[in-house]
C-alpha positions as CSV (number, residue, x, y, z in Angstrom):
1,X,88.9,127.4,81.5
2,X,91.5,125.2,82.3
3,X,92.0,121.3,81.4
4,X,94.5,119.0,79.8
5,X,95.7,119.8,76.6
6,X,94.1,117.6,73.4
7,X,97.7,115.9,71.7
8,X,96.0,118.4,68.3
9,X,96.7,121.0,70.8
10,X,100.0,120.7,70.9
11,X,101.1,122.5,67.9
12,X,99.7,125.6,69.3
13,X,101.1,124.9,73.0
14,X,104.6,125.0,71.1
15,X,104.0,128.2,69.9
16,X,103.6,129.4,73.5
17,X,106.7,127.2,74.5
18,X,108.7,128.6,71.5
19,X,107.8,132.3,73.1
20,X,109.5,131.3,76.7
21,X,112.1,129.5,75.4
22,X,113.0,133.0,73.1
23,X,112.8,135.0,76.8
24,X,115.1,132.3,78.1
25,X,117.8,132.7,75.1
26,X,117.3,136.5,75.4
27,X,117.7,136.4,79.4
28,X,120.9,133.9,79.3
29,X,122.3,133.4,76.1
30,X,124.9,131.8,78.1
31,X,123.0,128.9,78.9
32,X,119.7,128.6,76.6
33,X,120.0,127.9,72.5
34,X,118.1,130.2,70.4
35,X,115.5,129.0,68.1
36,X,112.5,126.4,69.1
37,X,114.2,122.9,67.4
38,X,112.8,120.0,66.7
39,X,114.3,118.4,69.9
40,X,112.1,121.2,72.1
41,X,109.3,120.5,69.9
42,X,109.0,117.2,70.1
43,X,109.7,117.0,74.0
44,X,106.0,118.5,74.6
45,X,104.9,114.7,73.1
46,X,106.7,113.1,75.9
47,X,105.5,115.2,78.4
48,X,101.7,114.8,77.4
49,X,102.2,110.8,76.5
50,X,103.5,110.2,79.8
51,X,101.7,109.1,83.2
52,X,104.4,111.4,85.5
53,X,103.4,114.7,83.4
54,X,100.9,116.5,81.5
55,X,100.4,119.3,79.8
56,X,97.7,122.1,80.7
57,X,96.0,124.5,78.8
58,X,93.9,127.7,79.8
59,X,91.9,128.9,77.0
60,X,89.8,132.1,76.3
61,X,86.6,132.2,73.7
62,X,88.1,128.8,72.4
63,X,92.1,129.9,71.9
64,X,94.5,128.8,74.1
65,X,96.6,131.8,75.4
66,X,98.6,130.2,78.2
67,X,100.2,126.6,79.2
68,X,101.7,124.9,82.5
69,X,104.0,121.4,81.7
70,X,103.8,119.5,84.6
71,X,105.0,117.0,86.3
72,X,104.7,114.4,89.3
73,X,107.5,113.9,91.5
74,X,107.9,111.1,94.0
75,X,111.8,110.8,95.3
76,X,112.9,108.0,97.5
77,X,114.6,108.3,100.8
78,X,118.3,108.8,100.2
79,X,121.5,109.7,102.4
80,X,121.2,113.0,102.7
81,X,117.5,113.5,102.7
82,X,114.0,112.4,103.6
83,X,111.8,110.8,100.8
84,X,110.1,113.8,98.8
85,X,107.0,114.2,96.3
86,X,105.6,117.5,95.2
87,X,104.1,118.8,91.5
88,X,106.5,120.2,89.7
89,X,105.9,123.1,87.0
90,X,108.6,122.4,84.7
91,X,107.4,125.1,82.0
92,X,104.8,127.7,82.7
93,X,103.5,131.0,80.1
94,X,100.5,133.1,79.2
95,X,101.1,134.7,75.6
96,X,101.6,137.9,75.5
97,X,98.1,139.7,74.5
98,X,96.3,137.7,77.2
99,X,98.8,138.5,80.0
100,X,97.2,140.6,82.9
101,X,93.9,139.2,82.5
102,X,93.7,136.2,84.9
103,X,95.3,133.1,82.8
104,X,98.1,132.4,84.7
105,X,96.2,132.9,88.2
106,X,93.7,130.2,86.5
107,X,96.3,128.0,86.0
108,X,97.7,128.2,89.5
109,X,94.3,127.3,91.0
110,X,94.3,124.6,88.8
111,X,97.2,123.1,89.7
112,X,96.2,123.7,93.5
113,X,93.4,121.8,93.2
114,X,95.3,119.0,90.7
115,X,98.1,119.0,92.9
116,X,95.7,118.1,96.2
117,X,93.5,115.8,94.5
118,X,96.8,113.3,93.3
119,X,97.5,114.0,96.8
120,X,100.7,116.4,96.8
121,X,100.9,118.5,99.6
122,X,103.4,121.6,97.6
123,X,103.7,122.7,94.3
124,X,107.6,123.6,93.4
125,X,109.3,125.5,90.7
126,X,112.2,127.0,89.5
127,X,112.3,130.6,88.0
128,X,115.7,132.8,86.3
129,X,116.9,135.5,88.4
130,X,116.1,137.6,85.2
131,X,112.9,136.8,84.8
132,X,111.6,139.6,86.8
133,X,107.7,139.5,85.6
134,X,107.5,135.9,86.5
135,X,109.1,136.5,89.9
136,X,106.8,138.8,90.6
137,X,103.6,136.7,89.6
138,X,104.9,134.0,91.1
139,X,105.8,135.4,94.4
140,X,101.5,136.9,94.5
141,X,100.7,134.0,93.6
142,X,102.0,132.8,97.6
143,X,105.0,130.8,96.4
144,X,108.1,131.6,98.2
145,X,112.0,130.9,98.0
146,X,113.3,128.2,99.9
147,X,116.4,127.6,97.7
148,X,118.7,129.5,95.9
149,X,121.4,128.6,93.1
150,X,124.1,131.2,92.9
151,X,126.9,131.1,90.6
152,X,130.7,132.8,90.1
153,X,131.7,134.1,86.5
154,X,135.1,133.2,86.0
């Protein structure tokens, strides 16, 4: 089952958050802090008390084993580019002893649906190069690249 987290959810949400945010450091200790701060903690509040983002849950027998932070993008026309809106997954995992069992396709079919129904017509991520498991899940699950980001160590 998927739905919108409850804000007494949240806690457990941030333990899921805490275990992407660990990959992340792990993956590019360049870029990401370690540790799961009070600052990341609290930012899951924002998410879910705002009316541009929420927070989803997928739960099985009553725990919730993964998440999706989402949010709802509307850009205005500029200079360089045609006005855009899409549903943005700004954070996205399945813990670890529920992975390969269907949560994260559930969530995906969710946010189809969601997406549709607030009347988006593309769902849009970003994903780290290192992150090889989610590339692959993402990539079945029919998303494909149509920019990259590329960058020169000095």
């Amino acid at each position: 089952m998927v739905r919108i987290a409850k804000e007494q959810e949240l806690p457990r949400v941030n333990e899921l958050r805490a275990q992407v945010n660990a990959l992340h450091a792990a993956g590019r200790p360049d870029i990401f802090r370690p540790g799961f701060g009070a600052e990341l903690q609290a930012y899951v509040h924002i998410l879910w008390e705002s009316e541009d983002s929420d927070v989803l849950v997928v739960l099985r027998d009553g725990v919730i084993c993964g998440f999706a932070c989402v949010e709802y993008v509307r850009k205005p026309e500029t200079a360089y580019g045609l006005a855009r809106a899409y549903y943005h997954v700004a954070e996205f995992g399945v813990d670890l002893p529920y992975r390969r069992q269907g949560a994260a396709t559930e969530l995906v079919a969710y946010m189809k649906q969601d997406a549709a129904a607030r009347g988006f017509s593309r769902i849009e991520l970003d994903v780290w190069a290192f992150n090889e498991d989610a590339l692959a899940f993402y990539e079945a699950a029919g998303f494909e690249t149509y920019r990259r980001h590329m960058e020169l160590q000095l």
